[in-house]
Steps between C-alpha positions, in 0.01 A plus 500: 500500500199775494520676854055542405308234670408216184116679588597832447741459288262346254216734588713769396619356143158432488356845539814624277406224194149606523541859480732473255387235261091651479665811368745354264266200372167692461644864322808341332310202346249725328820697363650207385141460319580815290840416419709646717669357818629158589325354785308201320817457373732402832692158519669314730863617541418833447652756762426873606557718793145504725544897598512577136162303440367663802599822400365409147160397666471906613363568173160344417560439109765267649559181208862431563671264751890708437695176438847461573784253350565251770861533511446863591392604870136425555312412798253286351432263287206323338526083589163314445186565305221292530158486248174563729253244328183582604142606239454805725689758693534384833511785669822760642517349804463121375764609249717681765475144691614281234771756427601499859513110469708457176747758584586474881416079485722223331549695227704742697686215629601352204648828362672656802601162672353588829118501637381848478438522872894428573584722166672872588392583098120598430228372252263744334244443190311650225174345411188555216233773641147432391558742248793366341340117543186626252688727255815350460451104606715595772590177715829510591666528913874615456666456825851685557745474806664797642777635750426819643722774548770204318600587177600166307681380153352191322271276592350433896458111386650281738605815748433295808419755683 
């Protein structure tokens, strides 16, 4: 179990998924656009190692999530997506809510085996920018869980923990 508070623990993943995801979703989505990079591209299943994304994130022309295989050491790993239905952009922080929601709620639950608030493993997301809603029909919320500083082989389905 998480020595964090569920409140801070939770408004720290948050801060960290925010940061994170605007960066990722907004410059590598229009990269993706041109051909190049594979973050419209990102399934379920799909693992990677979150200081390698972060460190990818350092550059602005950013387009690539560095996937890993799963049976290979990873930290993270990509276990919901969800298809935002609305005409209109919601917003970033309506969006960051309903990200927040799928990823740390039942779906979180389901995958992990535990309630996120009892969970020592943390949930993150990426999620469609304005920009990438209007030029690229952008509407999908990828949630992934992750251990930090825990360095894992296969899947974190069913972990328990």
């Amino acid at each position: 179990m998480s020595t964090l508070s569920p409140v801070l623990r939770a408004a720290g993943a948050s801060v960290l998924a925010a940061g994170t995801v605007l960066s990722l979703s907004g410059c590598g989505a229009v990269m993706s656009l041109l051909g190049q990079g594979n973050v419209m591209e990102l399934n379920v299943g799909d693992c990677f190692v979150e200081s390698s994304m972060n460190t990818a994130l350092a550059d602005s022309e950013v387009s690539d999530v560095p996937l890993v295989d799963c049976a290979e050491e990873h930290d993270s790993e990509f276990f919901f997506s969800h298809e935002m239905t609305e005409d209109e952009y919601p917003g970033d922080a309506e969006t960051q809510t309903q990200a927040e929601e799928i990823c740390t709620g039942q779906n979180f639950t389901d995958f992990v085996g535990v309630s996120y608030d009892e969970s020592e493993i943390y949930a993150a997301y990426l999620y469609p920018t304005q920009e990438t809603w209007d030029l690229l029909n952008d509407r999908e919320i990828i949630c992934y869980v992750n251990t930090p500083g825990e360095m894992v082989t296969g899947t974190l389905e069913g972990a328990n923990r």
